[in-house]
C-alpha positions in Angstrom: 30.5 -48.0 -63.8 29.3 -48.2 -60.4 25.4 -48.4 -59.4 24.3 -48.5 -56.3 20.9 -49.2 -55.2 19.6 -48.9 -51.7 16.4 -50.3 -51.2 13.8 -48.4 -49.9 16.1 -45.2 -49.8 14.0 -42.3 -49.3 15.6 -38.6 -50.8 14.3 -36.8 -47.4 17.1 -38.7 -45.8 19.9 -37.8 -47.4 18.5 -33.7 -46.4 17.6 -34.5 -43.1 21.6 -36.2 -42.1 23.9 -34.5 -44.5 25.5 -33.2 -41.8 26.1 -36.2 -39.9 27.6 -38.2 -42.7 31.2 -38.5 -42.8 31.7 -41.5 -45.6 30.7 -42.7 -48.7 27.3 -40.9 -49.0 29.0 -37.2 -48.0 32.2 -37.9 -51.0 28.8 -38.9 -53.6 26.6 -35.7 -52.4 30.2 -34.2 -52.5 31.2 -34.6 -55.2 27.9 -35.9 -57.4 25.1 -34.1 -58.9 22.0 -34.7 -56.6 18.5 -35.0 -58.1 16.4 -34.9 -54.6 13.3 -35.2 -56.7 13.6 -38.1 -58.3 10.5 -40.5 -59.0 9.7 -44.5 -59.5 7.0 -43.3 -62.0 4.8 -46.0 -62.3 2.1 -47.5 -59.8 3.0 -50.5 -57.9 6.1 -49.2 -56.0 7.9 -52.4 -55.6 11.8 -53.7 -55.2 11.1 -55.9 -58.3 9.4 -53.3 -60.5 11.7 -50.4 -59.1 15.2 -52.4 -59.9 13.2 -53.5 -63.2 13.5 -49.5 -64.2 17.3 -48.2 -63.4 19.2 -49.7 -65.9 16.7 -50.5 -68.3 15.6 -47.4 -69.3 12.1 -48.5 -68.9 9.0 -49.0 -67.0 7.2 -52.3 -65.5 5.0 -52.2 -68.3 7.9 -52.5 -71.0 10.1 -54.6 -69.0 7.5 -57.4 -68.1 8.2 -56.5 -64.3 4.8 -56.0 -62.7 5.5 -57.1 -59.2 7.5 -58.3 -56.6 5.4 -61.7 -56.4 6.1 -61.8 -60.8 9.2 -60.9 -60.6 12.4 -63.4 -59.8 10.9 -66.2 -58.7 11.7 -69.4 -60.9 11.2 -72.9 -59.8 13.3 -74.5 -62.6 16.6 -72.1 -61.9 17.3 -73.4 -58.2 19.6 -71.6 -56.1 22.8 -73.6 -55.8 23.4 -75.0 -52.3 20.2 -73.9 -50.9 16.9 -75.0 -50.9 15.6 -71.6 -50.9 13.0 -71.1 -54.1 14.8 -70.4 -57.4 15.2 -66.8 -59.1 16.0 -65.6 -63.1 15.2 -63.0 -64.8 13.0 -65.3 -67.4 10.5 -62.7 -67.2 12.0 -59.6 -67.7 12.1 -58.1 -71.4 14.3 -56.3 -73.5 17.7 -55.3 -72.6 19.8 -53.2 -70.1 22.9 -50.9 -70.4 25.5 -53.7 -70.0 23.1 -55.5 -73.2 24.2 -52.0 -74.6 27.9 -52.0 -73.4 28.4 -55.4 -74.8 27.2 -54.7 -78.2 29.9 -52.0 -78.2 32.7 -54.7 -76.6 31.9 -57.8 -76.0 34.9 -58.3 -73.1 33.2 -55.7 -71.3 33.4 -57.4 -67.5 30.3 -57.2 -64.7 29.0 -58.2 -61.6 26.0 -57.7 -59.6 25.6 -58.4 -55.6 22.0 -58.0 -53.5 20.5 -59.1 -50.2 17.8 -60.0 -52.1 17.5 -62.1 -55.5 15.4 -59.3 -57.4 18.5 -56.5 -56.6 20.7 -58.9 -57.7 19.5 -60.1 -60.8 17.0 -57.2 -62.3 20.3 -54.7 -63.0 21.3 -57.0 -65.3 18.5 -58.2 -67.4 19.2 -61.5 -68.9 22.5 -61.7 -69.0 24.4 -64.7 -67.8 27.2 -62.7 -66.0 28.3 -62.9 -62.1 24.8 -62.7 -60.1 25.0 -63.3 -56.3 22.5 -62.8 -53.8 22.7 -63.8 -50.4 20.5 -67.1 -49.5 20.0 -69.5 -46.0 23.9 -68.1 -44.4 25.5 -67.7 -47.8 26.3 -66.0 -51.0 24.6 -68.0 -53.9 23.5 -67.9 -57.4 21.0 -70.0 -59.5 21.4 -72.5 -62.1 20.5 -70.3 -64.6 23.6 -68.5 -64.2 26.3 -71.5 -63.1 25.9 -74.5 -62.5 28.4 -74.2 -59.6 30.2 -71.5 -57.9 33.5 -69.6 -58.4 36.2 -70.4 -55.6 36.3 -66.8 -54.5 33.1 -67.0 -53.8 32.7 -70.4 -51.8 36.0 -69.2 -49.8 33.9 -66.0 -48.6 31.6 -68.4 -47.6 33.9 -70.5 -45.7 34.3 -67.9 -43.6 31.1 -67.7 -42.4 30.7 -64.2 -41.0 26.9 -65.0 -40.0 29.2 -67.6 -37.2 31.0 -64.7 -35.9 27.9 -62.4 -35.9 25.4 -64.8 -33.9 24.6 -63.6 -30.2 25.9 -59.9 -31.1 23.7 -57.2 -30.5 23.2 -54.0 -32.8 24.0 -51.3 -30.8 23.4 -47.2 -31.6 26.9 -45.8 -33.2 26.5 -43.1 -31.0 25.2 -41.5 -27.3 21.4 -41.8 -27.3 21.0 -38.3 -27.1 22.5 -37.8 -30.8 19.1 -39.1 -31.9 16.5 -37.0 -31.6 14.1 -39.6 -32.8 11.9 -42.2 -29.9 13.1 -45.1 -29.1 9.8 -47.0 -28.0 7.2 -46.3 -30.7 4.2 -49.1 -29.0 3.4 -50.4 -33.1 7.5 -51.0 -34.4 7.7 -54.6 -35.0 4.3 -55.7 -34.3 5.0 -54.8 -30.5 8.4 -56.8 -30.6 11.7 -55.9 -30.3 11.3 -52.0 -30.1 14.4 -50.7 -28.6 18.0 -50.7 -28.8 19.9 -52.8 -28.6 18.8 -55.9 -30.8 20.2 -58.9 -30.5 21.5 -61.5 -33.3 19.8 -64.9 -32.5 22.8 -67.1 -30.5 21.7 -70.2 -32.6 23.4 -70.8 -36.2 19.7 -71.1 -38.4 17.8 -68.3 -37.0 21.1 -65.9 -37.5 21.5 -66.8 -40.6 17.5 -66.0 -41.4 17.5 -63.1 -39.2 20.3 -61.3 -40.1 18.5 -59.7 -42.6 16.8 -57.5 -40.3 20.1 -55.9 -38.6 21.8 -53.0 -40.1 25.4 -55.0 -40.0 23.5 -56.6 -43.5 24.7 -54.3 -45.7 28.4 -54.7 -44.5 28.5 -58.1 -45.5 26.9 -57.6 -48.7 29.7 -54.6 -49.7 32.7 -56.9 -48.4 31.5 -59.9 -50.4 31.3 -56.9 -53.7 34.9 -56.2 -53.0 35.9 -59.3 -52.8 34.1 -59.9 -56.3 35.8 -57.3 -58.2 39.1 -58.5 -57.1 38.9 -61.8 -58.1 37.1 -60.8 -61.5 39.8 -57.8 -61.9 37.2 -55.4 -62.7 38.2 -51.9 -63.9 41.8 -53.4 -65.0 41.5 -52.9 -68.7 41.4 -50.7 -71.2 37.3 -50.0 -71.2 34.4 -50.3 -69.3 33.2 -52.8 -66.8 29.9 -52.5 -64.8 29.7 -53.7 -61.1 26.1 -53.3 -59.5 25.4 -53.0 -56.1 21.9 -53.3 -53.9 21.7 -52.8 -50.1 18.8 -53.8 -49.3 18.2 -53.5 -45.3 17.2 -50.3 -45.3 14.0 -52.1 -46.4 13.9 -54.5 -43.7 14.5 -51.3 -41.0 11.6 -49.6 -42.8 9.0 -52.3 -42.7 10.2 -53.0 -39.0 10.5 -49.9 -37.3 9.7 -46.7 -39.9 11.6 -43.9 -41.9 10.8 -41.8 -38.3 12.7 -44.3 -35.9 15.5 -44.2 -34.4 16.6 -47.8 -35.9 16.3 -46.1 -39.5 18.4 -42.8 -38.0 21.4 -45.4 -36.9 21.7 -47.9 -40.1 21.3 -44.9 -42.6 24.8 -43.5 -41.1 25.9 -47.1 -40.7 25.7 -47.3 -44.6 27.4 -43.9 -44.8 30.3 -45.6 -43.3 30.4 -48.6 -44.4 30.0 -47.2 -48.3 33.3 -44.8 -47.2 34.9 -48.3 -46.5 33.9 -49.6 -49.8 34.6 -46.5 -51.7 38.3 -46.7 -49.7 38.8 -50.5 -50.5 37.9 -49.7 -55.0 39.8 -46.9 -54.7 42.8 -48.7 -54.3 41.8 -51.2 -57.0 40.7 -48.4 -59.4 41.4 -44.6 -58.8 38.2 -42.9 -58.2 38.9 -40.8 -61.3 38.1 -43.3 -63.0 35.1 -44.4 -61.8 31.4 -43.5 -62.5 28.9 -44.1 -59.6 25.4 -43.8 -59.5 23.1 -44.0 -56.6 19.4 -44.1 -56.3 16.6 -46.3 -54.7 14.0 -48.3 -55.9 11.1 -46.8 -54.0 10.3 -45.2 -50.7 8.2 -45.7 -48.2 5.4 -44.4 -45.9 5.1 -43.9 -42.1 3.3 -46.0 -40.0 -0.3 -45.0 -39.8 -0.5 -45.8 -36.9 2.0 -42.6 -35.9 -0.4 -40.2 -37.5 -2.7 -39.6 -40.5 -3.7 -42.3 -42.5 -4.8 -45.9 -42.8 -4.5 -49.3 -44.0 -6.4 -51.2 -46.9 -6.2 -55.0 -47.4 -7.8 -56.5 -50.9 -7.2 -59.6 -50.0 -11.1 -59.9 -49.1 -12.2 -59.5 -52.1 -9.7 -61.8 -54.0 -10.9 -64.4 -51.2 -14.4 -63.5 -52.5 -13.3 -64.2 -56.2 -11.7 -67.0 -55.4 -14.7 -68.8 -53.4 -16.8 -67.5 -56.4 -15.3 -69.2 -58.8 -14.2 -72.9 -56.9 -18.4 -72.8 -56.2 -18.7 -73.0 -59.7 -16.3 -76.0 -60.0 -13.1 -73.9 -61.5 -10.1 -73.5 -59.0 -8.1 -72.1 -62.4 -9.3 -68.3 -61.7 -6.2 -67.9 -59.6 -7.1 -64.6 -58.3 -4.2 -62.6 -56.6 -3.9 -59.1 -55.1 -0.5 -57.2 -54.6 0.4 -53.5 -54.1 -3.3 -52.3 -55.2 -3.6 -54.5 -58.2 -6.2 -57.6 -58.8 -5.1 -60.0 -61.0 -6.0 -63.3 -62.3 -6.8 -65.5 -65.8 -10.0 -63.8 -66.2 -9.7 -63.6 -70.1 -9.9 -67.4 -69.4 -12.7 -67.4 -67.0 -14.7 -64.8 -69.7 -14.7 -67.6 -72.3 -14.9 -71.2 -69.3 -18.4 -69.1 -67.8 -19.6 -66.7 -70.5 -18.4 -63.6 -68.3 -18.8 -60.5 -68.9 -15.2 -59.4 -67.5 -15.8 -55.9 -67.9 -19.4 -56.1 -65.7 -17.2 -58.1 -63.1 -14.5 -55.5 -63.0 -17.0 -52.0 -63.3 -19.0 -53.8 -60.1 -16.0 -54.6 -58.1 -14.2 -51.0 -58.8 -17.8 -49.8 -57.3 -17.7 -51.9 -54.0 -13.9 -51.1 -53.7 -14.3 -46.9 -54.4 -16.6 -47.0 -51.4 -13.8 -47.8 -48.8 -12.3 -45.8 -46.5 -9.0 -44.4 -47.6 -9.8 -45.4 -51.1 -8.7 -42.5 -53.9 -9.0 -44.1 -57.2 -10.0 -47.3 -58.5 -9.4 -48.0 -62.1 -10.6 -50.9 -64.4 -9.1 -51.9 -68.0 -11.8 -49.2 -69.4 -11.4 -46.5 -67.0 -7.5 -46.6 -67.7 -8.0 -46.9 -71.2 -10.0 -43.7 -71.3 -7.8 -41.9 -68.5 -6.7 -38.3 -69.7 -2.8 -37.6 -69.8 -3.7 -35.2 -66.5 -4.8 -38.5 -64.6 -1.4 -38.9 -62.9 -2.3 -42.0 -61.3 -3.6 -43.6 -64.4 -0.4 -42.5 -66.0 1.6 -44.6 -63.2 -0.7 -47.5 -64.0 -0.9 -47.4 -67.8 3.6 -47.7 -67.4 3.1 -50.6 -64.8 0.7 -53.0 -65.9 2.2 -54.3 -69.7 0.0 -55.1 -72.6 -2.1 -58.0 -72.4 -1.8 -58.4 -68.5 -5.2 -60.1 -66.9 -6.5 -58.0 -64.4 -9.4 -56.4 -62.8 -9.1 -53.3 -60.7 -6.2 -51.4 -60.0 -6.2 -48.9 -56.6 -4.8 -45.9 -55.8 -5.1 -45.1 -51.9 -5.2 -41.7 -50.0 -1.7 -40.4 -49.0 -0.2 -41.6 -45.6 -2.7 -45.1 -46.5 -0.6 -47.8 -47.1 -1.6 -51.4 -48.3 -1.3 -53.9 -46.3 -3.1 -55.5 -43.8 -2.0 -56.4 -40.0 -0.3 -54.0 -37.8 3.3 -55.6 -37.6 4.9 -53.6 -40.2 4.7 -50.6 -42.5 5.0 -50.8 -46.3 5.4 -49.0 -49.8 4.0 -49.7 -52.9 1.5 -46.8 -53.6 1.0 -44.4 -56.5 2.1 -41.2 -53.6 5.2 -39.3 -53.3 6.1 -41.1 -49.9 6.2 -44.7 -52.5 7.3 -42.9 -55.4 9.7 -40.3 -54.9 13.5 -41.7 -54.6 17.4 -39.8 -54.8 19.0 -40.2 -58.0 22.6 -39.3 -57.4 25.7 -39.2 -60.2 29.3 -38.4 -60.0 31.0 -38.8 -63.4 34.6 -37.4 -63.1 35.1 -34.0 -64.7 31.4 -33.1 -63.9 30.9 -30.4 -61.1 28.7 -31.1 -57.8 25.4 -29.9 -57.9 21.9 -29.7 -56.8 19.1 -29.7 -59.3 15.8 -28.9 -58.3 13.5 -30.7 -60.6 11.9 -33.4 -61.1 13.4 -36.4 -63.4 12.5 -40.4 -63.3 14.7 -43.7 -62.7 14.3 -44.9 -66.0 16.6 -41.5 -67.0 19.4 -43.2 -65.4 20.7 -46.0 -68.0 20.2 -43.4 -71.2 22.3 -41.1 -68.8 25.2 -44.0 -68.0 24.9 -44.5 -71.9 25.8 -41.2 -73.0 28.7 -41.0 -70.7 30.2 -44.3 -72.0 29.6 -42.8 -76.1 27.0 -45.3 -76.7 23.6 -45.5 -77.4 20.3 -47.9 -76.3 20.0 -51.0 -78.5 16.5 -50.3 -78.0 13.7 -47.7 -77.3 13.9 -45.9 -74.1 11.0 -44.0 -72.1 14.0 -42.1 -70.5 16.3 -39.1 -71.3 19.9 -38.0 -70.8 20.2 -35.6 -68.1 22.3 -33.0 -69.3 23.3 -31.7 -65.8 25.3 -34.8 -65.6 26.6 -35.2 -69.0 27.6 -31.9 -69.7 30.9 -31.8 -68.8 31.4 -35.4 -68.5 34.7 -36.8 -70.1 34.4 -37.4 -73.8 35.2 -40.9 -74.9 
């Protein structure tokens, strides 16, 4: 079983250059069954809560997972060999389809490989298998996992690709005129680095930070996968083994330069070829008739606002405002925070420390916020509570935030609105199709191609891996088996 996540992976694209893709996304469209309406359907569209969904079965509000900032981050499980801030998945809850494959056999084998810590370790729930994310010029893992690394991984380390990579230059993989997209758009990159071709900083530290942003990323994070189910001998026995896989610089080339540049036209067919390498290099490990691969994304993302329609909102005024509000009255424990349209903070604390009336606070800050620009819908713990099934936003927020959660408002923007302040960058993380909607792709050998037309939900994708294998949830799921993909899947 083979997932594969790209991060901030819009459906649009794989419509818009079908045509031009020659590797591993052409054989899955190929040979899968394509779902372009697929949907992160909860609020605060997020790598963290998005990767929280896929192989859980769940939403953010079942799996603890609220947001990126709550999601990973773990000062007492430090990364091994860096001094980059530590990551677990001590706040995720419940369990995941490998939970589910090892209750069936426990010598069920896995391994999960990310960019980014939360790709890496969200798959996988709490699980102490193989976890690697890339961190400071290396592949690492926290303590939570090992307490130091396997040798196959240190010797892909040795041989320090970031070395070879520094002073290169990303350049288009084909003649300028291929792309029909601009070059120059005045607001990519906060004003910086616009054009082609970029160039990998010549010095050791800032390629090894930078390299994050360059669409040669994702190569190095599918050759250190390879090398990972070699050396774990993964899809050698006689049952099921789960290898998960998150590319995640198609997020940094979104945030950069857009899902209209011509930076995001270029790494998209990069990662078409570079998955056709990987798909080459398993398949002679493990015929391909024998493998099940997923792929989907764990949110979108919208344009710049700047090229068109729309706006930006920043919140982080009025947490400021909280904040100041609450250190004037000698308390600094309020710890107000903002992220992705949700306020947050210990204000069931600070109801009981200054007699507060937490429900007053929140009805008159919803009030000042519903009178901004670009504002759609703003939503406190009583308006949600008494939101009608119709309320498709409210929906989204009643399966982010989980029970008993502190908060205060939670925002839903206009479309084409993102939130974020500054101008450097474009973001995700709305309750609107451009945030939510995501491709949801299977091939299971023995089922047919095909496209399918409505609309079905990330956390359909573990029940859907379940039934193929013959086994069921250890738990309850939100999500169904799609019968499009199981219906003439291989019985076991």
């Amino acid at each position: 079983m083979v997932a594969i996540a790209i991060d901030q992976f819009r459906p649009d694209y794989l419509d818009r250059w079908r045509t031009q893709f020659t590797g591993g996304l052409a054989f899955l469209l190929h040979e899968g069954v394509f779902f372009p309406h697929g949907e992160q359907d909860h609020a605060i569209t997020e790598t963290a809560p998005g990767h929280s969904t896929m192989m859980s079965g769940r939403s953010p509000a079942s799996t603890g997972i609220v947001t990126n900032d709550l999601g990973v981050t773990d000062s007492t499980a430090p990364v091994i060999g860096s001094s980059a801030t530590g990551a677990s998945p001590r706040r995720f809850i419940g369990t995941t389809l490998l939970d589910w494959m090892l209750a069936r056999d426990p010598n069920t084998k896995s391994l999960s490989v990310s960019r980014k810590d939360r790709g890496a370790i969200l798959q996988m729930g709490r699980v102490k298998a193989p976890v690697f994310w890339y961190s400071q010029g290396r592949f690492s893992t926290s303590r939570y996992y090992a307490d130091t690394l396997p040798a196959w991984v240190t010797e892909w380390n040795r041989r320090d690709p970031i070395d070879r990579l520094k002073g290169t230059a990303w350049t288009l993989s084909h003649d300028p005129t291929f792309y029909p997209e601009p070059d120059d758009r005045a607001f990519e990159g906060g004003g910086v680095d616009r054009v082609f071709p970029h160039v990998i900083p010549a010095d050791s530290a800032r390629a090894a930070s930078q390299i994050i942003d360059f669409s040669v990323m994702d190569s190095l994070t599918l050759d250190f996968a390879i090398d990972g189910i070699v050396a774990l001998k993964l899809g050698q026995r006689d049952g099921a083994d789960f290898v998960s896989i998150s590319l995640s610089t198609t997020d940094e080339v979104g945030h950069k330069w857009g899902p209209g540049s011509r930076e995001m036209h270029d790494h998209v067919l990069n990662v078409d070829r570079w998955l056709g390498q990987f798909l080459d290099s398993l398949g002679r490990l493990v015929p391909l008739q024998r493998v099940v691969f997923t792929l989907t994304s764990d949110h979108g993302v919208t344009e710049f606002p700047e090229a068109g329609a729309g706006g930006r909102l920043d919140l982080a005024p009025r947490v400021r405002a909280l904040n100041a509000w609450a250190r004037a009255h000698g308390d600094s424990g309020l710890r107000a925070g903002a992220e992705a349209g949700l306020i947050f903070g210990d204000f069931a604390a600070a109801a009981t420390r200054y007699h507060l009336n937490v429900d007053s606070l929140a009805s008159g800050v919803a009030t000042e916020i519903a009178a901004i620009r670009g504002v759609r819908r703003v939503y406190t713990p009583a308006i949600l509570a008494a939101a009608q099934a119709s309320d498709l936003d409210a929906m989204r927020w009643r399966r982010e935030i989980p029970p008993g959660f502190s908060w205060l408002v939670a925002v839903s923007v206009e479309p084409h609105w993102v939130l974020a302040g500054g101008h450097s960058s474009t973001s995700h993380g709305t309750t609107n199709p451009d945030d939510v909607l995501v491709p949801m792709l299977f091939r299971v050998p023995g089922t047919p191609s095909a496209r399918v037309e409505r609309t079905v939900r990330t956390v359909d994708i573990a029940p859907t891996l379940a039934a193929i294998l013959g086994i069921r949830p250890t738990e309850p799921v939100e999500g169904v088996v799609l019968p499009e993909v199981v219906r003439h899947a291989p019985k076991r």
